[in-house]
C-alpha positions as CSV (number, residue, x, y, z in Angstrom):
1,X,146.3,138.7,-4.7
2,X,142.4,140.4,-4.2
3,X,140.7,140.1,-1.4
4,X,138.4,137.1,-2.3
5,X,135.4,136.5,0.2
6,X,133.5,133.4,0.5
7,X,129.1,133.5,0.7
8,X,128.3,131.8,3.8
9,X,124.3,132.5,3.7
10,X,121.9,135.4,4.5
11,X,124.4,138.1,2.6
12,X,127.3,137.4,4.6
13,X,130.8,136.7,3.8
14,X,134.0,135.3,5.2
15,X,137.4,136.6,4.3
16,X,138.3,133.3,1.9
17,X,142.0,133.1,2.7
18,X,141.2,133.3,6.1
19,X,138.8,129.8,6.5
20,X,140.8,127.4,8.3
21,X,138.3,124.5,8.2
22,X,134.7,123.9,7.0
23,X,132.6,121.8,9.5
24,X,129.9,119.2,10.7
25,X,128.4,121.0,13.6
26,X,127.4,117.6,15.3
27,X,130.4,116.5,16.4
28,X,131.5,116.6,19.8
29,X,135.1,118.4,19.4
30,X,133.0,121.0,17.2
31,X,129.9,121.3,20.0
32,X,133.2,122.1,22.1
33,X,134.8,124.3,19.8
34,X,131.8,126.1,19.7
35,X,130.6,126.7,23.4
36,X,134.6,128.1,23.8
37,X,134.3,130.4,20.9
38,X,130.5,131.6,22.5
39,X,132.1,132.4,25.7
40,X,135.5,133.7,24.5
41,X,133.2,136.0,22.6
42,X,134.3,135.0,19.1
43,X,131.5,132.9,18.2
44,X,129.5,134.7,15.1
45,X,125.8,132.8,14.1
46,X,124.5,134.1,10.4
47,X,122.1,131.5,10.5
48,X,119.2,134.1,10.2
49,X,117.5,131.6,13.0
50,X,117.9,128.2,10.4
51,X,119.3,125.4,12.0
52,X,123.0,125.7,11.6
53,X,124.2,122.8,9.1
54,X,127.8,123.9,9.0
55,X,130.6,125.7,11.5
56,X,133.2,127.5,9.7
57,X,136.1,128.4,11.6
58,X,139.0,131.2,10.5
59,X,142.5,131.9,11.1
60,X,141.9,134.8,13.7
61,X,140.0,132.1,16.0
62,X,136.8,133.4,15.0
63,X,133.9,130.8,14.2
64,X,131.0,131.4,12.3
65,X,127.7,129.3,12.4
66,X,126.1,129.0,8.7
67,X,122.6,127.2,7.8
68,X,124.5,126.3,4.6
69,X,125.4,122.8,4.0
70,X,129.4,121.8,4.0
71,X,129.2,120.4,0.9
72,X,127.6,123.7,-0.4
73,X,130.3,125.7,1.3
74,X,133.1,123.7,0.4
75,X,131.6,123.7,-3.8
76,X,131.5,127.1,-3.6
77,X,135.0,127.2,-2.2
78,X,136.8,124.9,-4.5
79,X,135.0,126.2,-7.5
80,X,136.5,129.4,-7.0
81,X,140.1,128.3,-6.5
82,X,140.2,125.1,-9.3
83,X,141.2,128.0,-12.0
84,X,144.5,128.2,-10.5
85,X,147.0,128.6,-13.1
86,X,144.6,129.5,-15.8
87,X,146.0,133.6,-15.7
88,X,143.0,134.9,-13.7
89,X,142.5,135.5,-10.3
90,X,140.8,132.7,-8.4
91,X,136.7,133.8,-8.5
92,X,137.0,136.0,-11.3
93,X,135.9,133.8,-13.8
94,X,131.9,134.6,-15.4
95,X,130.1,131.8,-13.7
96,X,131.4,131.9,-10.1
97,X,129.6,134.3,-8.0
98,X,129.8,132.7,-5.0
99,X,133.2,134.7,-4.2
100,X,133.5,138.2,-5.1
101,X,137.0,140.1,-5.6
102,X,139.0,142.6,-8.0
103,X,142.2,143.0,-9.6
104,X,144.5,145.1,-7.8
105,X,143.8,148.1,-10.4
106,X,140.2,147.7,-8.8
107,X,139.1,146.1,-12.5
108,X,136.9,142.8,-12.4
109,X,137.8,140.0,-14.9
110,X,140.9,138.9,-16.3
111,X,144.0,140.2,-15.9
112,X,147.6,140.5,-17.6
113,X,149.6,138.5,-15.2
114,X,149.1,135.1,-13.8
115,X,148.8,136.0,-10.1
116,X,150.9,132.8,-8.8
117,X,153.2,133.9,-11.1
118,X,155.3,132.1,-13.7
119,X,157.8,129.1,-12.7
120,X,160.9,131.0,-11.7
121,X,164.4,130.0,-13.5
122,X,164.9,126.1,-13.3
123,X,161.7,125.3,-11.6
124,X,159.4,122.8,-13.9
């Protein structure tokens, strides 16, 4: 599978298969999450100096601090991956530019296989 990465504002990009979760940043367990991540040193702001409208947080622990919207982040994430099944890789399609990626040959666009690959033997 490419290496799909997901806009999160300003010309940055997260690693797509890394997100973990996609948050408010109002809440108090975020707030939290937050101030830890700040002073473990793994907190990231791409906000450009907006007010931060959404807290994205990856597998590595990392969390990044976006002035996009959820609900823009989140679109932009399940547009890319609703194609599933279709024989393209997730993203690649012409009107979703919101994640960028190639096909392992290093081609953009469609490619032979299905990349979750066919039902094996017996499966429906």
């Amino acid at each position: 599978m490419p290496d799909l990465f997901l806009n999160i504002g300003h010309g940055n990009a997260v690693r797509a298969s890394q997100v973990v979760a996609i948050l408010n940043p109002s809440g108090a367990p975020v707030v939290r999450l937050r101030s830890d991540a700040r002073k473990a040193g793994r907190l990231v702001d791409v906000s450009q100096g907006h007010r931060t409208r959404s807290v994205i947080l990856t597998a590595s622990g990392h969390v990044f601090e976006s002035s996009l919207e959820v609900s823009e982040l989140t679109g932009r994430f399940n547009k890319a991956f609703s194609g599933r099944g279709a024989g393209r890789y997730p993203g690649s399609g012409p009107d979703v530019g919101d994640l960028a990626g190639s096909a392992p040959d290093g081609r953009d666009g469609d490619v032979p296989d299905d990349p979750f690959g066919p039902a094996g033997p017996g499966e429906p």
